[in-house]
PyMOL Python script that loads the backbone (N, CA, C, O; Angstrom):
from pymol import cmd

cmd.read_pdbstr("""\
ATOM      1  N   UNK A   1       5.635 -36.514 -11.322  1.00  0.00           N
ATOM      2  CA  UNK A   1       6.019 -35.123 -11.348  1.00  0.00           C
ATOM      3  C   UNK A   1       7.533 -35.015 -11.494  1.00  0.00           C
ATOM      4  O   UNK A   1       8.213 -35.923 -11.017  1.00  0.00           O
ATOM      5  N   UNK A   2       7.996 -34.214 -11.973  1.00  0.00           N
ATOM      6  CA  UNK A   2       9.408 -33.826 -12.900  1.00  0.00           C
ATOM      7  C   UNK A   2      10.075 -32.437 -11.782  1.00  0.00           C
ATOM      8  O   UNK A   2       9.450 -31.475 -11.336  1.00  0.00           O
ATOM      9  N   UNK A   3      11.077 -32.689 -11.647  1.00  0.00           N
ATOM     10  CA  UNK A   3      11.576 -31.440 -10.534  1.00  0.00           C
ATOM     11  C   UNK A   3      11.429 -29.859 -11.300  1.00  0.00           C
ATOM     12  O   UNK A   3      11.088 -28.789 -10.796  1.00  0.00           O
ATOM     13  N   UNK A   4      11.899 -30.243 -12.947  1.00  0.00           N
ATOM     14  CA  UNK A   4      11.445 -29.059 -13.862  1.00  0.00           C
ATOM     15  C   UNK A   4      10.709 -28.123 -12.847  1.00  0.00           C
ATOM     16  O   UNK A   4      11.103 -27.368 -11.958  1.00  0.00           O
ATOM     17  N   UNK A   5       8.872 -28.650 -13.578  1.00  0.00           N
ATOM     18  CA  UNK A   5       7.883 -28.006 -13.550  1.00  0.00           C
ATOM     19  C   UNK A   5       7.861 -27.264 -11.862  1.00  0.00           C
ATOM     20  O   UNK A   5       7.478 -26.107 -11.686  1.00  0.00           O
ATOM     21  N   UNK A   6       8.337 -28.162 -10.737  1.00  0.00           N
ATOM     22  CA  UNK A   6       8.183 -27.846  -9.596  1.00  0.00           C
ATOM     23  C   UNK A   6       9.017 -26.416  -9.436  1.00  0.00           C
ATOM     24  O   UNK A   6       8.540 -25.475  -8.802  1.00  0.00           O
ATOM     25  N   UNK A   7      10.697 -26.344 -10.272  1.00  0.00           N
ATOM     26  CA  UNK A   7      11.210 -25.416  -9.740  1.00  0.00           C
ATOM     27  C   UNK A   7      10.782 -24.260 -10.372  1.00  0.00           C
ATOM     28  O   UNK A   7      11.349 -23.412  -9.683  1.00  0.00           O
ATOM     29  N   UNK A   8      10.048 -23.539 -11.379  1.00  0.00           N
ATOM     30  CA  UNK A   8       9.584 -23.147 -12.173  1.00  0.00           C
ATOM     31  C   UNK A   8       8.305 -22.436 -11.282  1.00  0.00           C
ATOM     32  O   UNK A   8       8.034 -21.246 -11.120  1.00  0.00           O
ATOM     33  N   UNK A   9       7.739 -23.486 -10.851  1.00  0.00           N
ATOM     34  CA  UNK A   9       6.229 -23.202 -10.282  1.00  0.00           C
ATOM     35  C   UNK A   9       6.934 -22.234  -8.175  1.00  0.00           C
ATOM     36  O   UNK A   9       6.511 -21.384  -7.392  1.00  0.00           O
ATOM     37  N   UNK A  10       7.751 -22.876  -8.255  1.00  0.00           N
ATOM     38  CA  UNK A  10       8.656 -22.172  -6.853  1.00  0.00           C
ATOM     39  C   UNK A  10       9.145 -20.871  -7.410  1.00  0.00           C
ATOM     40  O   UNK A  10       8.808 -19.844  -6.822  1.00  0.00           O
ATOM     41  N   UNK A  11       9.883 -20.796  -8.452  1.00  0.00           N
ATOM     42  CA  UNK A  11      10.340 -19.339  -8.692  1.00  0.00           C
ATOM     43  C   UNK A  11       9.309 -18.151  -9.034  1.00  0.00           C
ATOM     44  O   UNK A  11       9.372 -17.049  -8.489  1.00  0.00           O
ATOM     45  N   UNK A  12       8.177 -18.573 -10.183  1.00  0.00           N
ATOM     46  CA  UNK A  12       6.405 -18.154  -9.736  1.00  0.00           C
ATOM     47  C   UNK A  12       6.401 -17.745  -8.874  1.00  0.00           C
ATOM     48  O   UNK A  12       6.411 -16.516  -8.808  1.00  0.00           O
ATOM     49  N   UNK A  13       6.385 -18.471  -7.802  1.00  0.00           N
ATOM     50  CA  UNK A  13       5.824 -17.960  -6.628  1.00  0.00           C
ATOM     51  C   UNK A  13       6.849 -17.330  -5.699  1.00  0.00           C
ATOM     52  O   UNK A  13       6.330 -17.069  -4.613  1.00  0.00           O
ATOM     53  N   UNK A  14       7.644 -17.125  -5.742  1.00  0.00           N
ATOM     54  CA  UNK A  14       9.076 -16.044  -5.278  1.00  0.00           C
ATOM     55  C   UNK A  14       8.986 -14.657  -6.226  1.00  0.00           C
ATOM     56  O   UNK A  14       8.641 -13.638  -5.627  1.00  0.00           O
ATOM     57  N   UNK A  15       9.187 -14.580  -7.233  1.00  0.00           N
ATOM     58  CA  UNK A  15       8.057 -13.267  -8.466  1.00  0.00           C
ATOM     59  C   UNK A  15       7.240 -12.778  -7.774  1.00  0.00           C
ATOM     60  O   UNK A  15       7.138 -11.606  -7.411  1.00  0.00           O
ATOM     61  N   UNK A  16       6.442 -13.885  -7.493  1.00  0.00           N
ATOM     62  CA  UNK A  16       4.663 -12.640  -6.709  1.00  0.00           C
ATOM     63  C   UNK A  16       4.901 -12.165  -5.506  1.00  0.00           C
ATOM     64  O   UNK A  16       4.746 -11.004  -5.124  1.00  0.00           O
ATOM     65  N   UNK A  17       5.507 -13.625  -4.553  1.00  0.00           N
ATOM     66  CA  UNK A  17       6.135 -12.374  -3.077  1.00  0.00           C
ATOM     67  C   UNK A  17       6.588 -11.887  -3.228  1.00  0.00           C
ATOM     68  O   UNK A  17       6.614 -11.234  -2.185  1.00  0.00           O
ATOM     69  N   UNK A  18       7.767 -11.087  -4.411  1.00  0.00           N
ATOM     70  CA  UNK A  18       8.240 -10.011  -4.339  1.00  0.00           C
ATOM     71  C   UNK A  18       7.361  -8.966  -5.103  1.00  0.00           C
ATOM     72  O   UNK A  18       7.777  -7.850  -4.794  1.00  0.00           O
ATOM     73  N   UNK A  19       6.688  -8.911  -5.664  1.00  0.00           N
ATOM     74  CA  UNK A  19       5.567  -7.900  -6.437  1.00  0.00           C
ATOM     75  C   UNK A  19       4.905  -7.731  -5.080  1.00  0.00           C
ATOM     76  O   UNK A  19       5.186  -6.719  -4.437  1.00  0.00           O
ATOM     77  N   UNK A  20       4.231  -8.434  -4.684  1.00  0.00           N
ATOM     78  CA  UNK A  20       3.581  -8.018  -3.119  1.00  0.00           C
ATOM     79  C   UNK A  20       4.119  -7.046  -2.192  1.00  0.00           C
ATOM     80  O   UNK A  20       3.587  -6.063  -1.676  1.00  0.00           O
ATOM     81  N   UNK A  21       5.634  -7.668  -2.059  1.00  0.00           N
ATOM     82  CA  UNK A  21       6.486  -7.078  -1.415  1.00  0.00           C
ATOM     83  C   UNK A  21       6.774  -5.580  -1.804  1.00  0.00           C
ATOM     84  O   UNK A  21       6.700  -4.769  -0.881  1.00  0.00           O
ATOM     85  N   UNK A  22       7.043  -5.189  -2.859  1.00  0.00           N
ATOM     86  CA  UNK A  22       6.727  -4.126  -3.199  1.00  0.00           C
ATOM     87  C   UNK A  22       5.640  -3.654  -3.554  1.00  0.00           C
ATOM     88  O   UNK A  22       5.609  -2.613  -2.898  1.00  0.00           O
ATOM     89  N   UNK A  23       4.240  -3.706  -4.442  1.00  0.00           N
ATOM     90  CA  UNK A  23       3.633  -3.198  -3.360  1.00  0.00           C
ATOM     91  C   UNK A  23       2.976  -2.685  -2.459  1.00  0.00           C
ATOM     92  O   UNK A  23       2.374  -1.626  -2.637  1.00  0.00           O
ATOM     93  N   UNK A  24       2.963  -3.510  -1.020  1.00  0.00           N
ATOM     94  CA  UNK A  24       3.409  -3.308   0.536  1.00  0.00           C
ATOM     95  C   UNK A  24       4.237  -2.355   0.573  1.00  0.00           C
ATOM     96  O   UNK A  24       4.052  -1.829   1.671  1.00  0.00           O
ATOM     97  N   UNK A  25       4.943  -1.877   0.103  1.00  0.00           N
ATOM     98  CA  UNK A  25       6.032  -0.906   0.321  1.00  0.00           C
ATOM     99  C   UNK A  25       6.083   0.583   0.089  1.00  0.00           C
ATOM    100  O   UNK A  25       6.579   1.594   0.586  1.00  0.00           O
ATOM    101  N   UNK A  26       4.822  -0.038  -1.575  1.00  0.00           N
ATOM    102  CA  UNK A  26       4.749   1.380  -2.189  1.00  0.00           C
ATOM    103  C   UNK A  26       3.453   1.941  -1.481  1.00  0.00           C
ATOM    104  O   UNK A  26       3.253   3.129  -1.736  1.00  0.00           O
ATOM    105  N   UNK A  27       2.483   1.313  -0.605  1.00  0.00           N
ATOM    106  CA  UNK A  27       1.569   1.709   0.161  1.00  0.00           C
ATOM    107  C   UNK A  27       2.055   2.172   1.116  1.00  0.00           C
ATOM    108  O   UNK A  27       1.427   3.124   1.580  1.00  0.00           O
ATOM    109  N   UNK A  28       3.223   1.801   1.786  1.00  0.00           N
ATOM    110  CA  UNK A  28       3.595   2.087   3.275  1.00  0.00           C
ATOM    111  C   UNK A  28       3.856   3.562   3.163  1.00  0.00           C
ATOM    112  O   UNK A  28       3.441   4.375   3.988  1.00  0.00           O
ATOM    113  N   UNK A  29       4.765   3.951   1.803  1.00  0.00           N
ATOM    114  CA  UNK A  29       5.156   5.155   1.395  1.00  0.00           C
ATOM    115  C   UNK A  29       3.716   6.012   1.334  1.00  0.00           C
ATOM    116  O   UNK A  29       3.484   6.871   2.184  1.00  0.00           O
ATOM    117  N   UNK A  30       3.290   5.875   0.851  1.00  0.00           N
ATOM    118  CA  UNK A  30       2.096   6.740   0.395  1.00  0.00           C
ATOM    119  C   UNK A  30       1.569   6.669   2.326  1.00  0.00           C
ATOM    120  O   UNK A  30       1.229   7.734   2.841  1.00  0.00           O
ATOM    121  N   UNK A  31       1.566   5.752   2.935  1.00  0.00           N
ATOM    122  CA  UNK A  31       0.344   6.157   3.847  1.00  0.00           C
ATOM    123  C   UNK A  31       1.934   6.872   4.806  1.00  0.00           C
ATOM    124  O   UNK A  31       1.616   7.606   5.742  1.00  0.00           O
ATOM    125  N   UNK A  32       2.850   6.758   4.682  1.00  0.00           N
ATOM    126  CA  UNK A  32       3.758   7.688   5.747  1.00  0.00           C
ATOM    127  C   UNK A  32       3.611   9.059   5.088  1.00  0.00           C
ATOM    128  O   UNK A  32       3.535  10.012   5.864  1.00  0.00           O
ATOM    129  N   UNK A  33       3.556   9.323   3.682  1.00  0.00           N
ATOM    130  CA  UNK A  33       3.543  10.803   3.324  1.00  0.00           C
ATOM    131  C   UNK A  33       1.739  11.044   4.066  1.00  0.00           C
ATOM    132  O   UNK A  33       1.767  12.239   4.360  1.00  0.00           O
ATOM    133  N   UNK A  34       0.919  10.738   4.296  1.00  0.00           N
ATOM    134  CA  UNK A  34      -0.118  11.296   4.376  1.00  0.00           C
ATOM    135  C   UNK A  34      -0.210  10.960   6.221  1.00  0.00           C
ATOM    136  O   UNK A  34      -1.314  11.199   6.709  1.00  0.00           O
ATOM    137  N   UNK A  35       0.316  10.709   6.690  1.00  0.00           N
ATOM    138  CA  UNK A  35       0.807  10.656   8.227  1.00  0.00           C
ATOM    139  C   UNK A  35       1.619  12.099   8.079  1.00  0.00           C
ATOM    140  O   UNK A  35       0.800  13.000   8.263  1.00  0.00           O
ATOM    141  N   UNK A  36       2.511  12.459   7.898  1.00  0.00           N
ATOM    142  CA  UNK A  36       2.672  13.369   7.841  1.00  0.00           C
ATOM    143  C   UNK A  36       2.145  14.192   7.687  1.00  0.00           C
ATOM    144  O   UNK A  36       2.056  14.916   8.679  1.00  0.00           O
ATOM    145  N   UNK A  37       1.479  14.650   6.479  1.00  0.00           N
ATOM    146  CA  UNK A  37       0.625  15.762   5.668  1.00  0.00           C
ATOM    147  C   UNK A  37      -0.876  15.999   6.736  1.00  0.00           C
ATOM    148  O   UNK A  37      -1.572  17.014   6.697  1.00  0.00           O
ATOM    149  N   UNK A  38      -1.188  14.496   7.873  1.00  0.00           N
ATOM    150  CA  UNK A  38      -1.859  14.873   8.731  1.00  0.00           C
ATOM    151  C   UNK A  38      -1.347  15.676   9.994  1.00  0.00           C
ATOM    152  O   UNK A  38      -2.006  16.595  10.481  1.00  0.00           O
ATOM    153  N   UNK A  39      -0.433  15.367  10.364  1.00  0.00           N
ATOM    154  CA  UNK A  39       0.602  15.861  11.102  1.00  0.00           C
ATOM    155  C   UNK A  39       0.914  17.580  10.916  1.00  0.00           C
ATOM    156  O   UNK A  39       1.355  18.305  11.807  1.00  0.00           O
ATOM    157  N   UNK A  40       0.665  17.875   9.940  1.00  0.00           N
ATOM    158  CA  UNK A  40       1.229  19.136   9.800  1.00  0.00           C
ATOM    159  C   UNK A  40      -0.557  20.329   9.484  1.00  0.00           C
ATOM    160  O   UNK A  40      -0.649  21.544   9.661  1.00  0.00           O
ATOM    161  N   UNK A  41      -1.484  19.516   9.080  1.00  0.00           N
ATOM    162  CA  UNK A  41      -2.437  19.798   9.262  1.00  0.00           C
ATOM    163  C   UNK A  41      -3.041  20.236  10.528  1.00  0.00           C
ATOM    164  O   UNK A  41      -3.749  21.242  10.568  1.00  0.00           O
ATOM    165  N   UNK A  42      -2.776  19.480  11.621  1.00  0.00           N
ATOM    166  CA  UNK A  42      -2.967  19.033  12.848  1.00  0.00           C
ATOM    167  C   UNK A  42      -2.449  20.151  13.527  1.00  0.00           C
ATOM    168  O   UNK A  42      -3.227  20.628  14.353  1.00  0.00           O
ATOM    169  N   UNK A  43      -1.323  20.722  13.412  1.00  0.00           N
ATOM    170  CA  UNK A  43      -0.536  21.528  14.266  1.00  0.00           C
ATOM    171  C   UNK A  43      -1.134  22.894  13.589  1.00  0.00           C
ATOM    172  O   UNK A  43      -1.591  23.704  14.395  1.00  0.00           O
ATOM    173  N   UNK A  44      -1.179  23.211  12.330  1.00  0.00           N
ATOM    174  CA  UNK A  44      -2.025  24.420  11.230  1.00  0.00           C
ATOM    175  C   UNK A  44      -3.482  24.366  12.335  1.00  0.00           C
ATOM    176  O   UNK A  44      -3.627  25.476  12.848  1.00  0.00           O
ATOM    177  N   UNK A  45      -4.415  23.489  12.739  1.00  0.00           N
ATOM    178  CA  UNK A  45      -5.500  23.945  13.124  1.00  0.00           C
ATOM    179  C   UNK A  45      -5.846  24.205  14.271  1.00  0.00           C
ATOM    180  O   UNK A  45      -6.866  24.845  14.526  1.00  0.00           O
ATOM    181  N   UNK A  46      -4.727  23.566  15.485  1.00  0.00           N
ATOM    182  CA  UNK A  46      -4.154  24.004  16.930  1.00  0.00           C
ATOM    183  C   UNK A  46      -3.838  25.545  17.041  1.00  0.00           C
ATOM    184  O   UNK A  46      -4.262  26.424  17.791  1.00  0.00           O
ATOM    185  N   UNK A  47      -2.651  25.528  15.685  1.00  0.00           N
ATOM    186  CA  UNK A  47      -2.729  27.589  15.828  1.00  0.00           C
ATOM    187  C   UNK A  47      -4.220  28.183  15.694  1.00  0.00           C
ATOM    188  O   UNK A  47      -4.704  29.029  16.446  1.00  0.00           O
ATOM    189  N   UNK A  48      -4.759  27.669  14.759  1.00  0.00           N
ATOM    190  CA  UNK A  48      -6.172  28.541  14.558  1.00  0.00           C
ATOM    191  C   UNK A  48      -7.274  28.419  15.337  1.00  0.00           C
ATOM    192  O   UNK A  48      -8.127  29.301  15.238  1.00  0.00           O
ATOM    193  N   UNK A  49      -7.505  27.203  16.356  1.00  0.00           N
ATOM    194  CA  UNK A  49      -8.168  27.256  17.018  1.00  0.00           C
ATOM    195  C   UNK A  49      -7.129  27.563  18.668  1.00  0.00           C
ATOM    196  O   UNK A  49      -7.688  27.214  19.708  1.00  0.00           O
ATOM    197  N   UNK A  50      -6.082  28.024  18.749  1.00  0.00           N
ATOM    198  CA  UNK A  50      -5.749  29.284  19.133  1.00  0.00           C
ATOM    199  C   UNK A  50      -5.980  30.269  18.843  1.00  0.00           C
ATOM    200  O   UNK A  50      -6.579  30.690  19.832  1.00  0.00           O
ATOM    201  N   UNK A  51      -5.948  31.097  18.095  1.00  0.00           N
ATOM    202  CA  UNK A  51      -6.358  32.154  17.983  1.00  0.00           C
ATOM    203  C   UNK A  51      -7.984  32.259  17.577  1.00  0.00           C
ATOM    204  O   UNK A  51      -8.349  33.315  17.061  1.00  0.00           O
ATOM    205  N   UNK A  52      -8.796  31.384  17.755  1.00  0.00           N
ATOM    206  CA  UNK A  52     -10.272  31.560  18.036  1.00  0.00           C
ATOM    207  C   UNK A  52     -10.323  31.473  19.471  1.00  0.00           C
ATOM    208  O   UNK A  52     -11.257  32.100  19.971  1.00  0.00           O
ATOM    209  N   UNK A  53      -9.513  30.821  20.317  1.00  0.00           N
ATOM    210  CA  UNK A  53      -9.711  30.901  21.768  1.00  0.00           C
ATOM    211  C   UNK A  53      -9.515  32.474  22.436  1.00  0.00           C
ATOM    212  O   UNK A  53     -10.157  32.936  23.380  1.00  0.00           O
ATOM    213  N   UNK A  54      -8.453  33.133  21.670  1.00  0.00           N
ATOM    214  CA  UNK A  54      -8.227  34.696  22.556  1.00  0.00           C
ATOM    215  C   UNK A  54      -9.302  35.470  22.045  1.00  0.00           C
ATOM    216  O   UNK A  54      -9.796  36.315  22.790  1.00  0.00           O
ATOM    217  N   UNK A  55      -9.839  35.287  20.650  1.00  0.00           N
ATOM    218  CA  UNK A  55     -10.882  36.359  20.466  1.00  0.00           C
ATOM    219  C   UNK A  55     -11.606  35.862  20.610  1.00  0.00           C
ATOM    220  O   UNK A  55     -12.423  36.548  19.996  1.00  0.00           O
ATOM    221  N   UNK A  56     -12.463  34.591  21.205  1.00  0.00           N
ATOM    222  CA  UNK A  56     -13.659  34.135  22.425  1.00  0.00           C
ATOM    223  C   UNK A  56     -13.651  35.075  23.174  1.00  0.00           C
ATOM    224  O   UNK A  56     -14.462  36.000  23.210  1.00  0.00           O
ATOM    225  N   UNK A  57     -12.157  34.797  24.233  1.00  0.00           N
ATOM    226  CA  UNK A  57     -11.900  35.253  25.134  1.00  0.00           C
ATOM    227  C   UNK A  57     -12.158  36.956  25.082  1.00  0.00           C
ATOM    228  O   UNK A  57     -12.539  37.580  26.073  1.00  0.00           O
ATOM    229  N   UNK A  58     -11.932  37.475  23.994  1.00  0.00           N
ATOM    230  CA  UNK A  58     -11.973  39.161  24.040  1.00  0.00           C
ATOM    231  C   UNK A  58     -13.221  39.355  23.596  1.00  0.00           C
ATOM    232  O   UNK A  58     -13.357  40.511  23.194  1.00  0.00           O
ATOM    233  N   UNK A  59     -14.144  38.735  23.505  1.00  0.00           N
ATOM    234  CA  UNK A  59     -15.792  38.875  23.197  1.00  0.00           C
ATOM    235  C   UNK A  59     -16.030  39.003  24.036  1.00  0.00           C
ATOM    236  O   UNK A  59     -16.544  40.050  24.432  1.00  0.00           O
ATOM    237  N   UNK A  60     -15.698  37.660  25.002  1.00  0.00           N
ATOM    238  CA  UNK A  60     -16.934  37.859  26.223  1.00  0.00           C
ATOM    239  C   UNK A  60     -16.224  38.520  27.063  1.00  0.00           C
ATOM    240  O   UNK A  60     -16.958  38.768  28.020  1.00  0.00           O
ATOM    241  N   UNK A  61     -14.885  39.070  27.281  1.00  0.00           N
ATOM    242  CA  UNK A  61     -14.758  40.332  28.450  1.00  0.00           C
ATOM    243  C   UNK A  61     -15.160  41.329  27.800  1.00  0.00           C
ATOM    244  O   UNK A  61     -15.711  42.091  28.595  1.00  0.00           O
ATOM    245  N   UNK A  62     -15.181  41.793  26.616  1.00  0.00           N
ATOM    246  CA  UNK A  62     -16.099  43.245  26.565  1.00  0.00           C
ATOM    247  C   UNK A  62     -17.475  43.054  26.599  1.00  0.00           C
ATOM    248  O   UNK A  62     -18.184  44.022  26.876  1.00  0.00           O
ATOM    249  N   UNK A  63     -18.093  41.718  26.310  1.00  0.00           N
ATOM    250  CA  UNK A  63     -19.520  41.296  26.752  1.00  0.00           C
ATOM    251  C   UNK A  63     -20.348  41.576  28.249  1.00  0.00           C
ATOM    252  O   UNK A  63     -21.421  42.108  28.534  1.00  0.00           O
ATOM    253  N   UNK A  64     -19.024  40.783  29.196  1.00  0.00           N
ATOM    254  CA  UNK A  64     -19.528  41.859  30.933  1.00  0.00           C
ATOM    255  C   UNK A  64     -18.807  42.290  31.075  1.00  0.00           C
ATOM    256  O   UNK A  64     -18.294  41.905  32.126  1.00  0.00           O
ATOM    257  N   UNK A  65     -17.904  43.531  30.288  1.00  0.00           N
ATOM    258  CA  UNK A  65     -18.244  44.643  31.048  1.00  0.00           C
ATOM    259  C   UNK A  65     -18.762  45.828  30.127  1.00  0.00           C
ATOM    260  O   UNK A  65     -18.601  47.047  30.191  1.00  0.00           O
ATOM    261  N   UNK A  66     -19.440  45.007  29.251  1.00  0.00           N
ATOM    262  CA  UNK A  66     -20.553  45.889  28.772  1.00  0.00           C
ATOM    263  C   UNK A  66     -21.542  46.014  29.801  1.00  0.00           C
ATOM    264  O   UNK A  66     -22.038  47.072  30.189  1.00  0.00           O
ATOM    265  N   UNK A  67     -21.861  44.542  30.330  1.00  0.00           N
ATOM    266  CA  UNK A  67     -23.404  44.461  31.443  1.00  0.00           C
ATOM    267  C   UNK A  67     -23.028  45.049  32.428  1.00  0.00           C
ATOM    268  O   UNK A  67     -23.697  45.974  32.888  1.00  0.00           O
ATOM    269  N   UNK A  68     -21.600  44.560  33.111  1.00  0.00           N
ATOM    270  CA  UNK A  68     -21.614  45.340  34.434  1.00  0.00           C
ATOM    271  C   UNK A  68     -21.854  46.845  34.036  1.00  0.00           C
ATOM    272  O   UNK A  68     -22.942  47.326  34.354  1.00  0.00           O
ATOM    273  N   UNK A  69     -21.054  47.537  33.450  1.00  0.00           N
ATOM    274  CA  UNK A  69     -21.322  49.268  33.340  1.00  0.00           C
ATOM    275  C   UNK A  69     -22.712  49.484  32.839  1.00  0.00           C
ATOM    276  O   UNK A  69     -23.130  50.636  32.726  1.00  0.00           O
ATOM    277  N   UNK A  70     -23.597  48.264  32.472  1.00  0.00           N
ATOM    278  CA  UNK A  70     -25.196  49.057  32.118  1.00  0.00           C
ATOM    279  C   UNK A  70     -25.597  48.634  33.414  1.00  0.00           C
ATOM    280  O   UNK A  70     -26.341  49.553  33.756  1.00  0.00           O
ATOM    281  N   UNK A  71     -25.569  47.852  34.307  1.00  0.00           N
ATOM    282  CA  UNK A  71     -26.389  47.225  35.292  1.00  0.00           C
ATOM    283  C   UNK A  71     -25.603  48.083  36.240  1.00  0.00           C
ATOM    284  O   UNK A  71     -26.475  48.708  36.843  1.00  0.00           O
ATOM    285  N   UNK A  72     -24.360  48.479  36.732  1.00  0.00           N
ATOM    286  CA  UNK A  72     -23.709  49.929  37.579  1.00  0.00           C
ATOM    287  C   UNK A  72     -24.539  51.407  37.113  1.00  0.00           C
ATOM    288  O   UNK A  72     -25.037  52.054  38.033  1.00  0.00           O
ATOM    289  N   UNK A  73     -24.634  51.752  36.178  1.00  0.00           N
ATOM    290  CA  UNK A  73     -25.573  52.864  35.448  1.00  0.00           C
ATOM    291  C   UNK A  73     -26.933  52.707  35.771  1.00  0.00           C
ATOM    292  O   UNK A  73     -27.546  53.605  36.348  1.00  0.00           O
ATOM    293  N   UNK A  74     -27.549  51.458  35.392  1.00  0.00           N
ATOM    294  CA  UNK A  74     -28.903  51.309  35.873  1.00  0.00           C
ATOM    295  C   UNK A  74     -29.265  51.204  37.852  1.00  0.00           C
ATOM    296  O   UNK A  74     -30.343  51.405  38.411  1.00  0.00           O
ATOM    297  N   UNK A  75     -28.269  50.923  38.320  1.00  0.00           N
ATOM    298  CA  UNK A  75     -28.006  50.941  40.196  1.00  0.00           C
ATOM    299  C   UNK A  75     -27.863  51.944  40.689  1.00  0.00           C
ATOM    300  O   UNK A  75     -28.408  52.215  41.759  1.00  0.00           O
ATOM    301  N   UNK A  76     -26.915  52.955  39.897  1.00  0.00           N
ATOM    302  CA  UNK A  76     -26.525  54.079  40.987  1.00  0.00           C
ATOM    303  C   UNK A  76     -26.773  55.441  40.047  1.00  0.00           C
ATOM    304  O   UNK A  76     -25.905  56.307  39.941  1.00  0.00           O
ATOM    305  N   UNK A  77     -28.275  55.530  39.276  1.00  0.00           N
ATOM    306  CA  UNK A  77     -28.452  56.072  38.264  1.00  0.00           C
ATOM    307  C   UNK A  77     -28.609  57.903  39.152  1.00  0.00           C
ATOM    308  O   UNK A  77     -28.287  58.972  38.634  1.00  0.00           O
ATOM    309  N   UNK A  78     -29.186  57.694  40.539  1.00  0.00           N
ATOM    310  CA  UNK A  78     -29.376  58.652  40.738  1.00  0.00           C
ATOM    311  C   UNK A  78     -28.452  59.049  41.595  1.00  0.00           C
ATOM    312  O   UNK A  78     -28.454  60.207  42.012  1.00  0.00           O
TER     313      UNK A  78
END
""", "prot")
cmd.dss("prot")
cmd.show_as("cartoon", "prot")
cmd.util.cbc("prot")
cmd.orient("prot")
């Protein structure tokens, strides 16, 4: 074997770890933009399932005291 072919076949393979290396890199990018884009999703459906929690909440208080004032009406009817 000839040092040639060896250094040749070493720089090859310094080429591909860096193609790898990038990319590794160009994935990292893509999965941090979509870390984000979950991130901001995340906080968008916290508001909205806030505001499904207060109008729960304003269902079922006009819900009893719908019952209480029929079941007070139906008690002290006379």
């Amino acid at each position: 074997m000839t040092a040639k072919p060896m250094e040749s076949r070493i720089a090859h393979l310094e080429g591909v770890v860096d193609q790898i290396g990038d990319r590794l890199n160009g994935i990292d990018r893509r999965l941090d933009g979509l870390h984000s884009e979950l991130g901001s999703l995340r906080s968008e459906m916290n508001a909205r399932f806030g505001q499904m929690d207060q109008k729960f909440m304003w269902v079922i208080g006009i819900n009893v005291t719908s019952w209480t004032t029929t079941m007070l009406a139906v008690l002290f009817h006379r």
